[in-house]
C-alpha positions, -999 to 999 in steps of 0.1 A, spaced: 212 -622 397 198 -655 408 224 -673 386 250 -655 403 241 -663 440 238 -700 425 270 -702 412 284 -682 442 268 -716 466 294 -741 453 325 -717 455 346 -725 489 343 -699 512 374 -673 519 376 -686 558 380 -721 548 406 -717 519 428 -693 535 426 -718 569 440 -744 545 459 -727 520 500 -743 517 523 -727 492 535 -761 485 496 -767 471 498 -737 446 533 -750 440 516 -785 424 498 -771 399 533 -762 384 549 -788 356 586 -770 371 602 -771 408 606 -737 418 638 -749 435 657 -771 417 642 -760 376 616 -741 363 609 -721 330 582 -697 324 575 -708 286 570 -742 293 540 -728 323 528 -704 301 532 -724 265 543 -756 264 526 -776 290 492 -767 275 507 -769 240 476 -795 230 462 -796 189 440 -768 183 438 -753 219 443 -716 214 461 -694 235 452 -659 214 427 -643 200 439 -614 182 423 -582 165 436 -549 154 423 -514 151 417 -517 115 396 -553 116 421 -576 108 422 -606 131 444 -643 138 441 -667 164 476 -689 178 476 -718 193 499 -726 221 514 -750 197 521 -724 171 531 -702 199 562 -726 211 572 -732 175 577 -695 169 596 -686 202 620 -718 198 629 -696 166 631 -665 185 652 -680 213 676 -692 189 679 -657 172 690 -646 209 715 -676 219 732 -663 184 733 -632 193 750 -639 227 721 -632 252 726 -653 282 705 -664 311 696 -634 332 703 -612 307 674 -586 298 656 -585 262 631 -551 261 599 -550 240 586 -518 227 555 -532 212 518 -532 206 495 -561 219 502 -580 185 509 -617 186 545 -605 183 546 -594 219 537 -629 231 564 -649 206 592 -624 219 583 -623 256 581 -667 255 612 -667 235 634 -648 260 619 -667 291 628 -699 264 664 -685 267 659 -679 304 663 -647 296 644 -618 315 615 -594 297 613 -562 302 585 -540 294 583 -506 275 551 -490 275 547 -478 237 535 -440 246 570 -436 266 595 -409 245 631 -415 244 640 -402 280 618 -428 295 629 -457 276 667 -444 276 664 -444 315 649 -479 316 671 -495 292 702 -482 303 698 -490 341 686 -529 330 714 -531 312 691 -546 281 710 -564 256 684 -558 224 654 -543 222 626 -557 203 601 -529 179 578 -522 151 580 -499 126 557 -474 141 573 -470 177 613 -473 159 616 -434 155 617 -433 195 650 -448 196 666 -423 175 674 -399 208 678 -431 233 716 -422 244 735 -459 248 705 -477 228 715 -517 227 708 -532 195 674 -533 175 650 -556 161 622 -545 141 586 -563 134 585 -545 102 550 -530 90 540 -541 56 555 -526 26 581 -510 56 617 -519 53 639 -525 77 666 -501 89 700 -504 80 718 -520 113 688 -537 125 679 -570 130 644 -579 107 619 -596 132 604 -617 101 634 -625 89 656 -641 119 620 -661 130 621 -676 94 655 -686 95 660 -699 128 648 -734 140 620 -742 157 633 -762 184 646 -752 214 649 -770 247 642 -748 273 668 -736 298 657 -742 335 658 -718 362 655 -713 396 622 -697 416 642 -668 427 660 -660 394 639 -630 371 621 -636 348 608 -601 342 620 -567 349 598 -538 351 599 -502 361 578 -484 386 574 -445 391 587 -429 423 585 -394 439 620 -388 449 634 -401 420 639 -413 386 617 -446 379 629 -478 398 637 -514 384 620 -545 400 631 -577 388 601 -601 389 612 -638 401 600 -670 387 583 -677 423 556 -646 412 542 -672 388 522 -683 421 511 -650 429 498 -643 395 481 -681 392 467 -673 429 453 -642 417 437 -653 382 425 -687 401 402 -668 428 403 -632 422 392 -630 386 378 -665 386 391 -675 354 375 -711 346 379 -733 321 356 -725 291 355 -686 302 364 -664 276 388 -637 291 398 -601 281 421 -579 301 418 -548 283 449 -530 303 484 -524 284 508 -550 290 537 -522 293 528 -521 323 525 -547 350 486 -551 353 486 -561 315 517 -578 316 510 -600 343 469 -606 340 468 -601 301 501 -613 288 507 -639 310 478 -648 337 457 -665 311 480 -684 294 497 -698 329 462 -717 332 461 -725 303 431 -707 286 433 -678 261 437 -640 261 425 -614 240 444 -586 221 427 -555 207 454 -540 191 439 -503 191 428 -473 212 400 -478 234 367 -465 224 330 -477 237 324 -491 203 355 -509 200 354 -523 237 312 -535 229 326 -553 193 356 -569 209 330 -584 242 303 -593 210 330 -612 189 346 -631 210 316 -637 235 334 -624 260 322 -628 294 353 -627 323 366 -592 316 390 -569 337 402 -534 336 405 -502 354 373 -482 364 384 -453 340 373 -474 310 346 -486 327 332 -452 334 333 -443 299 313 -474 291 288 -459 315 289 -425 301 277 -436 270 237 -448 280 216 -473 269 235 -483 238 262 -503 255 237 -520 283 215 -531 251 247 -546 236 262 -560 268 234 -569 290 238 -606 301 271 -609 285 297 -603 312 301 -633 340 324 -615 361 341 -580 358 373 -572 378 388 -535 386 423 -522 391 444 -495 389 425 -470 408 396 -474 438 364 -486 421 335 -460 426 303 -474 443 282 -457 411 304 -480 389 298 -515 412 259 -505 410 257 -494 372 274 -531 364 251 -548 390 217 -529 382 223 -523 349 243 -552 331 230 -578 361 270 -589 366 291 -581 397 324 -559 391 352 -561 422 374 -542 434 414 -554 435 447 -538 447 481 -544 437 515 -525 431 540 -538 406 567 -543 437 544 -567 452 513 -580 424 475 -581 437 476 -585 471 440 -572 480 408 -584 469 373 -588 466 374 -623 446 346 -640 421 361 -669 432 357 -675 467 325 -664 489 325 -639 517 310 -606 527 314 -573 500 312 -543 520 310 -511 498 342 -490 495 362 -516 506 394 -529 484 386 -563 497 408 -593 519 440 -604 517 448 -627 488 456 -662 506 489 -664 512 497 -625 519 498 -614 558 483 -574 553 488 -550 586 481 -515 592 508 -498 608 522 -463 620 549 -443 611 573 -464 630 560 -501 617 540 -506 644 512 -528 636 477 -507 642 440 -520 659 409 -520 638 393 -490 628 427 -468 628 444 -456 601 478 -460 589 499 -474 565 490 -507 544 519 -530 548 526 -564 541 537 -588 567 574 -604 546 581 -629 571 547 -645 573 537 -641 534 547 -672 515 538 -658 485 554 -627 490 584 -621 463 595 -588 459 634 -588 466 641 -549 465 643 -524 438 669 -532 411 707 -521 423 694 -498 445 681 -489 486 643 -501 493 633 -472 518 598 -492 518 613 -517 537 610 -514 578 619 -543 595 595 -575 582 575 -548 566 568 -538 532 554 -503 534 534 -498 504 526 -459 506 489 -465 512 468 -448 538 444 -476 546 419 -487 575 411 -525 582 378 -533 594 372 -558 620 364 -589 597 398 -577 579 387 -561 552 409 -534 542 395 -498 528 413 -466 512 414 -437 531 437 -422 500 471 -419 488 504 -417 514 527 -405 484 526 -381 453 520 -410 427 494 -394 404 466 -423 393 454 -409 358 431 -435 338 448 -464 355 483 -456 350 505 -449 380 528 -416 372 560 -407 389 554 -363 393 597 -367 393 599 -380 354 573 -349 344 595 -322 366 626 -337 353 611 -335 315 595 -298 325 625 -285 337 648 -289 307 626 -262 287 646 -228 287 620 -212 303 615 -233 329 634 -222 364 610 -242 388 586 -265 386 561 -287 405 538 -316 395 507 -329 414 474 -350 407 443 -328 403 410 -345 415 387 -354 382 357 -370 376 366 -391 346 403 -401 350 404 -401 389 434 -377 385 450 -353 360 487 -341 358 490 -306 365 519 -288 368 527 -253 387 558 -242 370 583 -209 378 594 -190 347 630 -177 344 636 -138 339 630 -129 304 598 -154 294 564 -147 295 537 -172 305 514 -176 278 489 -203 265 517 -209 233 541 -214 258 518 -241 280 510 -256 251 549 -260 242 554 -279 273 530 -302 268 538 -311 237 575 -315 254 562 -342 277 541 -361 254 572 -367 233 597 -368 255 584 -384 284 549 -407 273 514 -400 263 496 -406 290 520 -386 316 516 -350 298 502 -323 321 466 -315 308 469 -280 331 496 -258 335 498 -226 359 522 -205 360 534 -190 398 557 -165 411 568 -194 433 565 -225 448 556 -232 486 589 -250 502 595 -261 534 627 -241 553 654 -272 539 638 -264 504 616 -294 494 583 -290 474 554 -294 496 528 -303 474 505 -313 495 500 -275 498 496 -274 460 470 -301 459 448 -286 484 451 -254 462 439 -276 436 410 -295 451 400 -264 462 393 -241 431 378 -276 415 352 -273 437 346 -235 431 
């Protein structure tokens, strides 16, 4: 620990920084003018495009391994952005990647930013209803997929046309565009096309409770954010060796694996495989990692398995950083006492990035249970139901203050009303309490998101799936408290005259979901009711049904 506290004595203190900090500063560090032209593969590739300086390190489930340079990196997506000038694909327009972390994903998502295109991400457990929602309301022009995830686009009604990063030995479908193929033939050179700060660059899709999934579209000017954040939240320095193990189909991966790195310049790491304790020690082993971020699911089963993984990772691990999900104290003192490195807690929604921190990077007080201070260059307020800004020590909603937030960015869900939005505030949903040296802690959730294992899940897109079954008259879908994944999806669900509830039949629905819907979103407990309790205009109230649930969990 004494070589942390050292190194913690040269780092400027959070008071100081945030009393200086000028967007125009973080602005600098940026080879582009966010007002008058600016690209995101020349920040992320081509600026640091130096001989030999890699940008990823790459290994898959079944040991094969490649490292890219950034050099190798802009030669490939100059071929790629040619493939999607022939095809027609225009600034603004959105390209979709259904694929793996494979060195693929990082040639297709700098080739469309190459073609000031905008990337948009789909997470490769989704089934055809979640991709044909996103797809269809972004309007994407192609989507880009490998051999194993192509099946799901069989049943996406209105898919856009397909290229495939064929497996080896796999051909290519008849009608599709061969990823090898159009990269070989194409040249590598490409000038970039500028944009402006406010123009996308990336389009994402975030779970709701009232509705279907909502589009945000991701602005150039979020490159500041995201530098901000790796800068002095993660603490990423030159010579670390960094590994954000979260899926970049979503935004925490896309933004801190995908692309945070690489915008300073450094190298990520892809494991191209399903996490597993052994998997996660050989990755940190190989590649000496030793800056490494996450959610606290993964790093509670790290805990869960003993001595074996504090013998391999003991002294290892510089930093650790935690998202998704409020970090448990047990965690922050098994990583302190145990592998003698500090873990800290960070918040963030995909609207709005990490705005709430505990940081490597700049010194001030930790207090336990708290999500941490603003990131510079965010104004956070508690308010009340009204947007009323609340005194210390009461609780309300965590908001962010738009007018007084240079780094702010978040314009409004794609073509659609942003309820979240009350007067200069951004509500995020979050019931919070600031303490009176501004540090922010949870109180718990202000919505029905469901937090499973670090992925944010809409209860609307599992009702919507449930409710298609024949059986299904009624049906209601909540988190469930649990030790390992923070939540669980459960789902209460009304049976129509004539069906039976029976374990087959749970076990029918949630093979439904896992197809149809994704993976990780399936409900892993059904019950079935008589009915479900409704307020007198007829909406759900599952708060009723969570209590319920909390309850017989602690029978």
């Amino acid at each position: 620990m004494a070589a942390h506290a050292t190194e913690s004595s040269t780092l400027p203190t959070y008071q100081d920084f945030v009393a200086h900090f000028r967007l125009e500063d973080v602005a600098k560090t940026f080879s582009g003018d966010f007002k008058n032209g600016i690209n995101a593969a020349i920040e992320c590739c081509d600026r640091h495009a130096e001989a030999g300086r890699v940008a990823l390190n790459w290994e898959a489930q079944d040991g094969r391994s490649a490292s890219y340079t950034f050099e190798q990196l802009r030669e490939l997506s100059s071929r790629f952005a040619n493939f999607l000038v022939s095809q027609g694909v225009k600034p603004g327009d959105r390209v979709a990647g259904l694929l793996p972390r494979t060195p693929e994903l990082l040639v297709v998502i700098l080739g469309v930013w190459r073609a000031g295109a905008v990337y948009q991400p789909l997470f490769t457990a989704f089934g055809a209803k979640s991709i044909e929602h996103r797809v269809n309301s972004s309007e994407a022009r192609l989507i880009v997929t490998d051999s194993a995830n192509r099946p799901k686009l069989d049943d996406v009604k209105g898919c856009p046309p397909v290229v495939t990063v064929a497996s080896a030995g796999a051909a290519t479908r008849a009608g599709d565009f061969d990823f090898q193929a159009e990269i070989d033939r194409h040249s590598n050179a490409f000038t970039p096309v500028l944009r402006t700060g406010d123009d996308a660059c990336m389009m994402l899709f975030t779970s709701g409770t009232t509705g279907l999934a909502k589009g945000v579209a991701v602005p150039h000017r979020a490159l500041m954010a995201i530098y901000m954040y790796m800068r002095y939240a993660v603490d990423l320095r030159p010579g670390d060796n960094y590994w954000n193990i979260a899926d970049p189909g979503w935004a925490y991966g896309l933004y801190f694996s995908a692309i945070g790195p690489l915008l300073l310049g450094q190298a990520t790491t892809f494991y191209d495989g399903h996490f597993t304790v052994d998997s996660t020690c050989h990755v940190i082993e190989k590649y000496g990692i030793d800056n490494l971020a996450g959610s606290p699911t993964a790093y509670r089963l790290l805990i869960g398995a003993g001595d074996e993984v504090v013998q391999r990772l003991r002294g290892r691990l510089r930093v650790v950083s935690s998202a998704g999900e409020p970090l448990n104290p047990e965690v922050i003192r098994w990583f302190r006492d145990k592998l003698d490195c500090p873990i800290s807690d960070h918040y963030g929604q995909t609207e709005i990035g990490m705005v709430l921190c505990n940081f490597h990077g700049l010194t001030h007080a930790v207090r336990l249970g708290s999500a941490g201070l603003p990131v510079p260059g965010y104004r956070l307020v508690v308010v009340d139901d009204e947007g009323h800004e609340l005194p210390v020590g009461t609780q309300g909603t965590l908001a962010v203050d738009r007018d007084n937030s240079p780094l702010y960015y978040f314009p409004g869900y794609w073509q659609q009303k942003t309820s979240a939005f009350v007067g200069k505030y951004y509500l995020t949903g979050d019931t919070v309490e600031m303490a009176a040296d501004g540090s922010i802690a949870f109180v718990g959730r202000g919505d029905d998101i469901i937090t499973s294992s670090g992925y944010r899940i809409g209860p609307f897109d599992v009702e919507s799936c449930l409710i298609e079954h024949p059986a299904v008259a009624e049906t209601a879908v909540i988190g469930k408290p649990d030790p390992e994944r923070t939540e669980i999806v459960k789902a209460f669900v009304v049976l129509r005259a004539g069906y039976e509830a029976s374990a087959a039949l749970a076990d029918e629905l949630q093979l439904m979901v896992k197809r149809r819907l994704a993976a990780h979103a399936f409900p892993r407990e059904i019950e079935f009711v008589t009915e479900l309790p409704k307020t007198p205009s007829g909406k759900i109230q599952r708060f009723l049904l969570r209590q319920q649930a909390a309850a017989a969990g602690n029978q």
